[in-house]
N, C-alpha and C positions, 0 to 999 in steps of 0.2 A: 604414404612413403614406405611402410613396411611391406604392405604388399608387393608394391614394387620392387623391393629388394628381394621378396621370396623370387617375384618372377625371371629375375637375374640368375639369383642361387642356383634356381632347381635344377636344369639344364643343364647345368654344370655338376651338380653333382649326380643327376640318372646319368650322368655317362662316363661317370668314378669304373675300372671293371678293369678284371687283370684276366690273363691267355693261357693256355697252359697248350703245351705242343710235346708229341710225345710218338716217336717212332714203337711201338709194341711188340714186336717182334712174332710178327703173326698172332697176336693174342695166348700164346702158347699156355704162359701163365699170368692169364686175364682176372683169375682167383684171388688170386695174391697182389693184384694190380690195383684192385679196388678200393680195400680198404687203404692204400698210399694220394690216391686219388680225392676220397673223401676225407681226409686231414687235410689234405692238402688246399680244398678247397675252405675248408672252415676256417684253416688261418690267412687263406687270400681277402678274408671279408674285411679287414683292414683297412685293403686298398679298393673297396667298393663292393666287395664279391665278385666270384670267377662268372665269366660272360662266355668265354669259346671255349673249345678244346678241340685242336686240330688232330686227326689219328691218323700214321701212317701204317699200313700195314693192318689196315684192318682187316679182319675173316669173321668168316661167319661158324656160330656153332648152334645145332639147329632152328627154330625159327627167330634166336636172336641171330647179331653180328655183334662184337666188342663194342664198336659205337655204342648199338642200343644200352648194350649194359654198362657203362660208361655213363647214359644218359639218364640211367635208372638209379643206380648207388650216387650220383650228384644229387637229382632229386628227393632222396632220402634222408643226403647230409645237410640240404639245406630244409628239411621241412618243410617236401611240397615245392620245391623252388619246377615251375616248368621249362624241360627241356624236347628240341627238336633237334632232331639230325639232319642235316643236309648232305644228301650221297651226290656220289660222283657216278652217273650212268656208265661211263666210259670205263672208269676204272674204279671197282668197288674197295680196294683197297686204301682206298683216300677219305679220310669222311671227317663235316664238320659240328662239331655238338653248342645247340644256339642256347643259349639262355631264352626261353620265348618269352616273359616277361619284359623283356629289354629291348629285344631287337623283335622285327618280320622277317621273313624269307622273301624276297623280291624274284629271287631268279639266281640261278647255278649252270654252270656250265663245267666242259673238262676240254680242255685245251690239249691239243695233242704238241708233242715237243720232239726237238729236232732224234731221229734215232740214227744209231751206229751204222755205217757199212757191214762189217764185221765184226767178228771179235777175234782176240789174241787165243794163244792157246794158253793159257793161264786165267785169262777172264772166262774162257769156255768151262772152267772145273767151278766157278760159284755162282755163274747168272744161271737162272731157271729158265730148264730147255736147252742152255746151252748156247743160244743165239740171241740176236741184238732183240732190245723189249722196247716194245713201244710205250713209253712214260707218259702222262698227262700232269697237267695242273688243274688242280681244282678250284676255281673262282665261284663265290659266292658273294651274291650282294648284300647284303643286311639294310635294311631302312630302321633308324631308330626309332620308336614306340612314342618318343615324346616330341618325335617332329625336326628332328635335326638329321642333317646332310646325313645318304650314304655311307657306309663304310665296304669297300671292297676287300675278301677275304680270299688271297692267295694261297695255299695248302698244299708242298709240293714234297716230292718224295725223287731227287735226281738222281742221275745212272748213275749205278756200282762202276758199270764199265768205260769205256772211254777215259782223257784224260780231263784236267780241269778246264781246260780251253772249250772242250764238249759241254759241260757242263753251263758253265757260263753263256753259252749259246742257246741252253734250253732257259735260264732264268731269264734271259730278253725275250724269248718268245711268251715265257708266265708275264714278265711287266706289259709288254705290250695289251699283251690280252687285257688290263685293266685299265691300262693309257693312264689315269693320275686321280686325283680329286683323295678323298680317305683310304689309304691302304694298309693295309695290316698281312704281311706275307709270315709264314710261320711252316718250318718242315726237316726234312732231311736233307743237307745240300751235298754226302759223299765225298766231301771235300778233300781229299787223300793228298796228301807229299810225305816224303821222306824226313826231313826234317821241321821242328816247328816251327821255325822261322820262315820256310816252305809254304808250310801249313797257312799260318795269316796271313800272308802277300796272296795265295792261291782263295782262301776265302775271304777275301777283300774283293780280287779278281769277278769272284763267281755272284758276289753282292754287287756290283755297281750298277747293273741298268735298274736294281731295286731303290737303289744313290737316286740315281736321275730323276727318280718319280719323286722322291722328299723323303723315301721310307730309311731312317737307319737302323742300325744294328742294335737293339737294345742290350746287347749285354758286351759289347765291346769296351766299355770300361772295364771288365772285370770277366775277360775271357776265361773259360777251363774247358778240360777235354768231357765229351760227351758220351762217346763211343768207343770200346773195348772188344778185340777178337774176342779175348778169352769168356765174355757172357756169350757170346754166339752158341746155339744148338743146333743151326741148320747142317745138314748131310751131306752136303756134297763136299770134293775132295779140297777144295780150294780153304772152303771153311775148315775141316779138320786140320787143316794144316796151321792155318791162321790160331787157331784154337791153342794146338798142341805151344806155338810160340808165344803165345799171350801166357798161357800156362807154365813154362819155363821165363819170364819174365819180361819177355822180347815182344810185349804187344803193342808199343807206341801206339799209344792211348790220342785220340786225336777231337777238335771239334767239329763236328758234321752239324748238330743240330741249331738251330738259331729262330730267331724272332724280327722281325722288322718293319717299323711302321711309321708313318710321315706322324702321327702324335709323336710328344715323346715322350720315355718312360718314367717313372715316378721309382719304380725299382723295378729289379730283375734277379732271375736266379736263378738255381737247379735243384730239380728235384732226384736224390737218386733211388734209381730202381734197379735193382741188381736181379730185377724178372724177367730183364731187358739188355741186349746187347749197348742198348744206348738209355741215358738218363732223360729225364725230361725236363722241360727249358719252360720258364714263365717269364710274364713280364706285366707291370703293372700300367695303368695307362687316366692321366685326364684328358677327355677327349670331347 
């Protein structure tokens, strides 16, 4: 009978493991990003120990990329713990950091998403180049180590440009891409309105075909803004502006980043990083 009960147990608790999702801001100060990282994951062991970490905005600086070293200062905080990256061919700026003790890599792909006709002349001063960008999703499968179901890992970074309506048309074409069964979607959804009450109807809006698959919002109990102009460093005219009004007090501080996954979560939170125009979002998960 005891063994039996272990063989219940165990399965349930190898797949105790909480997500950390974190827009980096081109890795600019990836320095300083690190040690927030490896705290952060030593008090996740709590709740199983940290298992993903989704990057948006990943760069590279010479033969690593942020991922890597992301996956290097993890392994260090947990003692050896092994990690693997899984990149996005399509779009290097995407990238997903595995626990390799817990999970495998089955298979990655990068979903291209709906793009803009044009742009405004005011979207023209902060999207890079100037013109509409082709976005992707990053879907990665995981197979878990101890023999239980799939988990599909969505990893999205949606357009600065267009409006929410746009937006929401690119997160049906990511759920699609993974049709249903374990989903775990985690990223930047841009989610822009003028007011907050704007703000949550618009990212409720941009979440629903991730609804439809079973995946929710794990931190909608206990929503807060993620993203602030005034951390922005990038150059172009749109952001200096944004900048200078965050700086004068006028940043309407807003929620872009989020987590969502047909488990549900056990907790949730933010981590801040003021290295970063946006904070980073976890969540905890029995799955």
């Amino acid at each position: 009978m005891h063994k039996l009960l272990l063989s219940l147990i165990t399965p349930i608790t190898a797949m105790r493991y909480a997500v950390l999702s974190h827009n980096i801001m081109d890795g600019l100060h990836i320095d300083r990003l690190l040690p927030r990282y490896a705290r952060q994951a030593r008090r996740l062991e709590r709740f199983g120990g940290l298992g993903l970490f989704c990057v948006q905005e990943n760069a590279r600086f010479g033969a690593l990329d942020a991922a890597d070293r992301i996956a290097h200062a993890l392994a260090r905080a947990g003692g050896g713990q092994r990690w693997t990256v899984a990149r996005c061919a399509e779009d290097p700026r995407l990238a997903t950091v595995v626990d390799a003790r817990r999970w495998r890599v089955r298979r990655g792909a990068g979903v291209a998403l709906p793009v803009l006709d044009a742009l405004s002349p005011l979207e023209r001063t902060y999207i890079r180049g100037g013109a509409p960008e082709q976005k992707y999703a990053q879907t990665t499968s995981l197979a878990p180590r101890d023999g239980g179901p799939p988990l599909a890992v969505v990893n999205v970074h949606l357009d600065a440009a267009g409006d929410n309506a746009h937006r929401a048309r690119q997160a049906a074409v990511a759920a699609a891409a993974v049709g249903g069964g374990r989903v775990l979607a985690a990223g930047d959804t841009n989610c822009f309105a003028a007011s907050r009450a704007a703000r949550a109807a618009a990212l409720d809006d941009v979440l629903a075909p991730l609804r439809a698959l079973g995946a929710e919002d794990a931190h909608a109990a206990a929503p807060a803004d993620t993203h602030w102009f005034a951390r922005t460093t990038e150059a172009g005219v749109g952001h200096r502006l944004a900048r200078a009004l965050g700086a004068l007090g006028d940043d309407a501080p807003r929620r872009y980043d989020v987590i969502a996954a047909t488990a549900r979560p056990v907790a949730a939170g933010y981590l801040r990083t003021p290295e970063s125009d946006h904070d980073a979002v976890w969540a905890a998960f029995n799955a």
